[in-house]
C-alpha positions as CSV (number, residue, x, y, z in Angstrom):
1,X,60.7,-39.2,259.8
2,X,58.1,-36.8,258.9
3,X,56.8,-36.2,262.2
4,X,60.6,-35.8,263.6
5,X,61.2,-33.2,261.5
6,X,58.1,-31.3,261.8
7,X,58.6,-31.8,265.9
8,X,62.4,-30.3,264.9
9,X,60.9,-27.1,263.1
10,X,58.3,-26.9,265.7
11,X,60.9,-26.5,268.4
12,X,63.1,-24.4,266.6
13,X,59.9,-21.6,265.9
14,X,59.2,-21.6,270.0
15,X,63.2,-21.3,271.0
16,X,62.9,-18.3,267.8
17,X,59.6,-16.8,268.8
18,X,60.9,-16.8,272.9
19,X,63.9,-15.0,272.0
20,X,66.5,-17.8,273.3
21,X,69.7,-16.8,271.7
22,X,68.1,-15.2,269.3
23,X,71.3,-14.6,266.9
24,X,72.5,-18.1,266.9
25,X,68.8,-19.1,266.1
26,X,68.7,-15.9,263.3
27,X,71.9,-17.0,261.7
28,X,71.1,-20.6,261.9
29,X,68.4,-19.9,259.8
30,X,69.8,-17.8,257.6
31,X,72.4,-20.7,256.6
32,X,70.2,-22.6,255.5
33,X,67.8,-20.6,253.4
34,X,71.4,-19.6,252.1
35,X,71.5,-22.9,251.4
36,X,68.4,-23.4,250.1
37,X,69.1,-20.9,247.6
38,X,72.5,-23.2,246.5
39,X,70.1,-26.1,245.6
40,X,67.7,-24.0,243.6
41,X,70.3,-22.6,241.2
42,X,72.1,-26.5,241.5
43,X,68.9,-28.0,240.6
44,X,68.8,-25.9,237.1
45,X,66.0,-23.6,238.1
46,X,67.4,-20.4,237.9
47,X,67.9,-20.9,234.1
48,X,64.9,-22.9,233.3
49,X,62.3,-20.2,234.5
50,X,64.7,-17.4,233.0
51,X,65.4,-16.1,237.2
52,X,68.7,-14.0,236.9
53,X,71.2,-14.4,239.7
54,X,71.6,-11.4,241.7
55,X,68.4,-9.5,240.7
56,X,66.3,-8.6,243.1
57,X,63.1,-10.9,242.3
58,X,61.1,-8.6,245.1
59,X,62.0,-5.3,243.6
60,X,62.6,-6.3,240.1
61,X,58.9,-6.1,237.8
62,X,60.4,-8.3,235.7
63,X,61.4,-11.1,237.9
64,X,58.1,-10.7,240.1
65,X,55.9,-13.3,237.9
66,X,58.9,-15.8,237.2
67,X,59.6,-15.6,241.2
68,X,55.7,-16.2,242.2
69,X,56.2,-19.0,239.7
70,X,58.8,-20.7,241.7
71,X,56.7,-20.4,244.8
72,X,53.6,-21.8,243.4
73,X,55.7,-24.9,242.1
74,X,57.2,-24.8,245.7
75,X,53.2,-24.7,247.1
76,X,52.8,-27.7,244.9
77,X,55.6,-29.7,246.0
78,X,54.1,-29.1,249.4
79,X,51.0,-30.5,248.7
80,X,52.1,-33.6,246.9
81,X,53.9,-34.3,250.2
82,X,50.8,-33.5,252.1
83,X,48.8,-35.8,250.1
84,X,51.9,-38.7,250.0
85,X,51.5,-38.0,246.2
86,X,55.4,-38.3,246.2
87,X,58.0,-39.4,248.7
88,X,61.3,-37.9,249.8
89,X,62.9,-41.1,249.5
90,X,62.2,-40.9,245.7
91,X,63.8,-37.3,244.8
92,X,66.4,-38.5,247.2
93,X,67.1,-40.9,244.6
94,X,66.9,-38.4,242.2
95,X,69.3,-36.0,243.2
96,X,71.7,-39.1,244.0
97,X,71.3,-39.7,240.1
98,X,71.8,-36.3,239.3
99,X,75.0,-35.6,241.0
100,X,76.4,-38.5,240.2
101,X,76.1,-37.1,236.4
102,X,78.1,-33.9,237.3
């Protein structure tokens, strides 16, 4: 599933990077980091790490470290994934728990 994916993304950067319908590409994208976003503040991150919604995280001084925080955990995920330390199959579960709690 891994490699479909990554063949998926991998397709997606050369139809981005050649320009094809560039906008449908640009706002296809931005959906989902839109998205993205939605399952961070879902998840409970937001308040655990103390990010405030709306502030500016690149701008803000404050919100800096907290947001370099969130993307060393995010590097981390990364390489737990890399290394088959974890699986998707078992946050999938996860999140299936979690939801169902809700």
């Amino acid at each position: 599933m891994r490699d479909i994916l990554r063949l998926k993304q991998k397709v997606y950067r050369m139809n981005n990077k050649a320009g094809f319908a560039r906008n449908g590409f640009r706002k296809a994208r931005t959906r989902t980091l839109i998205q993205l976003g939605g399952l961070v503040e879902k998840s409970g991150l937001f308040e655990e790490i103390g990010l405030i919604p709306g502030s500016d995280i690149q701008k803000d001084s404050e919100m800096q470290p907290l947001a370099l925080s969130l993307l060393g955990a995010l590097i981390e995920i990364k390489q737990d994934l890399e290394s088959n330390r974890v699986s998707l199959e078992m946050w999938k579960l996860k999140a299936q728990e979690f939801l169902s709690k809700e």
